[in-house]
Every structure is written in C-alpha cells, then in structure tokens.
C-alpha positions in Angstrom: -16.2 -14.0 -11.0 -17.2 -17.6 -10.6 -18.4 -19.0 -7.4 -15.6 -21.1 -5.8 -16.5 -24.8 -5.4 -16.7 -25.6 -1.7 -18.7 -28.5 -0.4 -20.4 -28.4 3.2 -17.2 -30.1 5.0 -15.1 -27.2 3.9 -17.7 -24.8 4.5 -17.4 -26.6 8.2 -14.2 -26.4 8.2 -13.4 -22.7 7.4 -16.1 -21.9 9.8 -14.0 -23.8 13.0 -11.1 -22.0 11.3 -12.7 -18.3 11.3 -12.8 -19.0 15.2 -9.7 -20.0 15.8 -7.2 -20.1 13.0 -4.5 -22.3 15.5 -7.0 -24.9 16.1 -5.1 -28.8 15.4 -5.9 -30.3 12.4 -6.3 -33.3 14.4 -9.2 -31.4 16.5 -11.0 -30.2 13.7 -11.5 -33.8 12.3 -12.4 -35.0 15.9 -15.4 -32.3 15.1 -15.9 -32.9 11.9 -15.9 -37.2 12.3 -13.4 -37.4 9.3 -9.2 -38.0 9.4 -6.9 -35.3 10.3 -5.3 -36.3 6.5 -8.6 -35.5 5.0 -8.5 -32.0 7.3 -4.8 -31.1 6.1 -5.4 -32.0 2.6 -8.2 -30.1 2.1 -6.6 -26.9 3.8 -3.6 -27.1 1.8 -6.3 -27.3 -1.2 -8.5 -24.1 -0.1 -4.6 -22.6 0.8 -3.6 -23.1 -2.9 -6.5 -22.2 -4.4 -6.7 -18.8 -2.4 -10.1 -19.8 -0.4 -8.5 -18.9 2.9 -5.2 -17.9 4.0 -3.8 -17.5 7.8 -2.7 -14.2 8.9 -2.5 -12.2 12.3 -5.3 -8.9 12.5 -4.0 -6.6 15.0 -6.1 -4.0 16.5 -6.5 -0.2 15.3 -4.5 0.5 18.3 -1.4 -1.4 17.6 -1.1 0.6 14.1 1.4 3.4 13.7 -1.8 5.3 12.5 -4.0 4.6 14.3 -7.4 6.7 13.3 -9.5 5.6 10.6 -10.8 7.5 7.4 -13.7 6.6 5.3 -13.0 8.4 1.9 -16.1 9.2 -0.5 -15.0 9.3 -4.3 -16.8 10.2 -7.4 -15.4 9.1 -10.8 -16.5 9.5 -13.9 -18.3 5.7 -14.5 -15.9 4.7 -17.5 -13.3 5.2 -15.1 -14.3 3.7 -12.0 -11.9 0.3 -12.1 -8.8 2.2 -13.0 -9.5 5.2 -10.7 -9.8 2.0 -8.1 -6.8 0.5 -9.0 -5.0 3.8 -8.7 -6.1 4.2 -5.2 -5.2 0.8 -4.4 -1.6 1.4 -5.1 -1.5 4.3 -2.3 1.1 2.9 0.4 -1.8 4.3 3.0 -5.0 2.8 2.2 -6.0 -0.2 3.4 -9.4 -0.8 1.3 -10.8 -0.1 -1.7 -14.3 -0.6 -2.8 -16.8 -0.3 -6.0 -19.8 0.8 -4.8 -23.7 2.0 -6.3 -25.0 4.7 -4.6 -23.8 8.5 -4.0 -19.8 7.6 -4.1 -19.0 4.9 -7.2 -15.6 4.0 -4.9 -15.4 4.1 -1.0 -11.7 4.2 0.4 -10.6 3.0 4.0 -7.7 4.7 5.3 -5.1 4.6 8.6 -3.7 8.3 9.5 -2.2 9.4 12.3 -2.9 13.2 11.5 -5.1 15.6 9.6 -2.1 16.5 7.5 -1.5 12.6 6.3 -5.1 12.1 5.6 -5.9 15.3 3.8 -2.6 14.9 1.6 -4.5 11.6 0.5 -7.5 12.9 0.2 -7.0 15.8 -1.8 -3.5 15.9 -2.9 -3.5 12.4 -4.0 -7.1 10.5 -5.0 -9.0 14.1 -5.7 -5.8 15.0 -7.9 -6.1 12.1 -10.1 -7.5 12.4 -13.7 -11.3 10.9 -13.7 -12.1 12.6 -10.1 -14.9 14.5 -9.6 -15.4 14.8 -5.8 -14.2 13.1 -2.2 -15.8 13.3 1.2 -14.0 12.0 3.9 -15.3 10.9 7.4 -13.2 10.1 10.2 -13.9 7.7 12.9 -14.2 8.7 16.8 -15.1 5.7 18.5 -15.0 2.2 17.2 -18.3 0.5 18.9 -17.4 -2.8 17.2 -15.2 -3.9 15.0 -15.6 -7.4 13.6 -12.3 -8.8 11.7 -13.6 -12.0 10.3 -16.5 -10.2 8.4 -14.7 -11.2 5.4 -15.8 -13.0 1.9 -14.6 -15.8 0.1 -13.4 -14.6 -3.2 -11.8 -15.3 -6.1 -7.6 -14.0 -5.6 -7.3 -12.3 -9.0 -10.6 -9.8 -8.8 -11.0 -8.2 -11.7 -12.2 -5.0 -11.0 
C-alpha cells in the first residue's frame, strides 16, 4: 500500500473537516488564507481519490443492536486474508482486522442477543475452513468512544 500524497494544506484541511464535516468551504479557506475554489477543488480531489468521504456516525445506541462484541480468531497463517475476507462478508460485523499477536484476525460485532452473537461466533466464523479458535468479549460500558479515530488509507486494501 502506498502512502497517499497529501501536502500540509490538505492535511489542514481534513483536520478542520474531522471536527466538523458541515463546515463552508468558504470558512475553511478564511482559516486556511487560500480561495474557497482552491478549498472545493481539493475536496472534490481527496473525495475522488478516496482520502476522505462524508458520512453520518450514529451512536451504539441508535443501532438495532446495540451491544458490541470483540471476536478473537485464529487461522491458520496461509489463510489469514481469505479467512478475513470471509468474515467481512457477514451481514453483522462491522470490522475486520489483521492482527500479530495471540488472535491473527480481531472481529467487531453489533448484537442484540447472546443467540445472534454466538450464531456468529461459532456457527459462522469458528465453522469456516482454516479456523482454529475464537474468543469473544462483550462490551458492558463504553467509557469513550472516539469516531474520528480513523486512518487515511488506500480504498482498495489488499488484504
């Protein structure tokens, strides 16, 4: 994966826009010192080049499941990326990472029940060929929650 190629007024720019994604062009070159055409240019750049998007985060409490699973998973390590990708498919998980360390994939998963979670657990990811072994914890009180810890990355990851 190649590092995208942002200069520091972008950088400047997606950071005004990580606080308030409504924020007027026009505003954000009065910040900046630079035109608002230079401002809706280089969005519409960073837009098509998938360096930032706009979309609305809702709270845990607005979703239909609204209790979060953390899901272990050990796979054999020739399998890891399409064991990920399988689990990425699953309608009800909402993240899928490659990790190093005791699990080689960590899962993030909505539920509204024991049942739901444990029929992805178990019936779905532990069934899969290449699975060795899942541990699930569940969340019982979100302390903080920080929706803009996110990373500018390439759109098509290749796992």
């Amino acid at each position: 994966m190649s590092t995208p190629n942002l200069d520091d007024l972008d950088r400047q720019m997606i950071e005004i826009l990580s606080r308030d994604a409504r924020v007027s062009n026009r505003k954000i070159a009065a910040e900046l010192g630079v035109t608002e055409g230079t401002v809706r240019g280089r969005i519409k750049r960073l837009q098509q080049d998938r360096l930032i998007s706009f979309t609305a985060i809702t709270d845990f409490g607005m979703a239909n499941a609204s209790n979060i699973a953390f899901i272990g998973v050990q796979a054999s390590v020739e399998h890891v990326r399409d064991v990920a990708r399988q689990i990425a498919e699953l309608p009800d998980v909402n993240a899928v990472i490659i990790t190093m360390g005791q699990f080689n994939i960590f899962v993030i998963a909505l539920f509204d029940g024991l049942e739901s979670l444990w029929a992805v657990a178990s019936d779905k990811i532990l069934a899969m060929p290449h699975v060795h072994h899942v541990e699930t914890s569940i969340g019982v009180n979100t302390v903080k929650y920080n929706a803009r810890v996110v990373r500018i990355t390439e759109s098509d990851q290749d796992f």
